[in-house]
DRENDO-1510 file (C-alpha; in Angstrom, 1 decimal, always signed):
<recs>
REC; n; res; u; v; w
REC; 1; UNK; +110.2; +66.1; -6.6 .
REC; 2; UNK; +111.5; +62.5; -7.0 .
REC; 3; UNK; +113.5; +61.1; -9.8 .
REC; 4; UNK; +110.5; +58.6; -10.8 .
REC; 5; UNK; +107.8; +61.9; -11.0 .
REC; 6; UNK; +111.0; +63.9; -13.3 .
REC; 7; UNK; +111.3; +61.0; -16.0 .
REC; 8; UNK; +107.7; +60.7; -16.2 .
REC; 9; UNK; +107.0; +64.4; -16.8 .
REC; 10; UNK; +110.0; +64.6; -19.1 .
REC; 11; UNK; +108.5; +61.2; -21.4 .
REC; 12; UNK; +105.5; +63.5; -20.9 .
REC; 13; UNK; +107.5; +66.7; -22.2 .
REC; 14; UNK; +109.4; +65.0; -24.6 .
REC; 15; UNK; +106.1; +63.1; -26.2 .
REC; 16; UNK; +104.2; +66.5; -26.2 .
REC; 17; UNK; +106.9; +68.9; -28.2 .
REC; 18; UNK; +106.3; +65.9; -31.1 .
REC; 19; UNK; +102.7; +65.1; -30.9 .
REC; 20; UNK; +100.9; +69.0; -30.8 .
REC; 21; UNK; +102.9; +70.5; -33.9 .
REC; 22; UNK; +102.3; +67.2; -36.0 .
REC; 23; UNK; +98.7; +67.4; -34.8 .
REC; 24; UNK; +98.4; +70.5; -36.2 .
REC; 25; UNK; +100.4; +70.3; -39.4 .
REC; 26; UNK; +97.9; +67.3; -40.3 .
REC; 27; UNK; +95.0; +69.3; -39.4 .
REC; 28; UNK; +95.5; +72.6; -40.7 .
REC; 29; UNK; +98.3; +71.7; -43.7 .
REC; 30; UNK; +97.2; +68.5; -45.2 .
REC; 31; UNK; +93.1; +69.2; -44.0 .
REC; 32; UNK; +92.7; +66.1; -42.1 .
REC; 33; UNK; +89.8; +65.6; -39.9 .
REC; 34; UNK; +88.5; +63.3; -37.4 .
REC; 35; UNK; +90.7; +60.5; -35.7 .
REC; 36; UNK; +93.8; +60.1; -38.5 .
REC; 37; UNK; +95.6; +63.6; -37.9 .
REC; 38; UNK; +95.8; +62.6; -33.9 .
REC; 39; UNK; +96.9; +58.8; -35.2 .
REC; 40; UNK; +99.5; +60.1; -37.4 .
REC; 41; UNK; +101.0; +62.5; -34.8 .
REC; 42; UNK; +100.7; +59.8; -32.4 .
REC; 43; UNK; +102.8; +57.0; -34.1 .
REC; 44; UNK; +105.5; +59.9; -35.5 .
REC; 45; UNK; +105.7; +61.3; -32.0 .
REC; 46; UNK; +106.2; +57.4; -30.3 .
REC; 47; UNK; +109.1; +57.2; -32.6 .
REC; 48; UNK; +110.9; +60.4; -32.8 .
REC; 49; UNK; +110.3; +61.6; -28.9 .
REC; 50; UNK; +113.1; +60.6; -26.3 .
REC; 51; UNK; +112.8; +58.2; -23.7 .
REC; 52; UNK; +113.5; +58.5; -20.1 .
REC; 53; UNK; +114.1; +55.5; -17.8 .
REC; 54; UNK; +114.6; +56.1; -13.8 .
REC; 55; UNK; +116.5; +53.1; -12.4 .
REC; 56; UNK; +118.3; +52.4; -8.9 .
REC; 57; UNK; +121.5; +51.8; -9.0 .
REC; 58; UNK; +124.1; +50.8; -6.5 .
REC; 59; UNK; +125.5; +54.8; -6.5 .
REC; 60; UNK; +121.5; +55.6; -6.0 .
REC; 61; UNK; +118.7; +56.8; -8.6 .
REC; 62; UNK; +119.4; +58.0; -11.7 .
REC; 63; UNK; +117.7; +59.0; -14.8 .
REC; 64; UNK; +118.9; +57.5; -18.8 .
REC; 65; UNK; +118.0; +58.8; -21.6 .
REC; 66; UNK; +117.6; +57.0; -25.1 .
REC; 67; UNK; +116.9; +58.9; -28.1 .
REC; 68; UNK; +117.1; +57.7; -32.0 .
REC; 69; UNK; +119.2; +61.0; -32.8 .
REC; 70; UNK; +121.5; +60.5; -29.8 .
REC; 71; UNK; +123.7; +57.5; -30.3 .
REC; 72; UNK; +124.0; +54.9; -26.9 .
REC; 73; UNK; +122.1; +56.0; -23.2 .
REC; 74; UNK; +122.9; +58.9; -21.6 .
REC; 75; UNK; +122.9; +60.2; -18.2 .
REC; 76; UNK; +120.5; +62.8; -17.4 .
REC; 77; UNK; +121.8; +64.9; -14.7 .
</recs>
């Protein structure tokens, strides 16, 4: 599997282990229907779900990491 097709699925990863249990704690907890509970899980996961960057450098590819709990970019190994 290439390093492009790992960042995406990790964005993908990332993004879902936010979005599904906010999605539910609006629908089930607070009784939301319709569009806002998938809005609202949608904005909080954009926000709190880390974000994965493949870029070719001169040592090859690599994959960073930026997160709002992590301080700076890290290397993903």
């Amino acid at each position: 599997m290439s390093k492009k097709t790992k960042a995406f699925l990790y964005n993908l990863a990332g993004f879902m282990v936010f979005f599904v249990p906010t999605w539910v704690i609006c629908t089930n907890v607070f009784g939301m229907e319709g569009f806002l509970p998938k809005m609202i899980a949608l904005v909080i996961s954009i926000f709190l779900s880390p974000k994965f960057q493949f870029i070719k450098t001169a040592e090859g590819d690599k994959i960073f990491m930026k997160w709002l709990f992590v301080k700076g970019i890290k290397e993903v190994k």
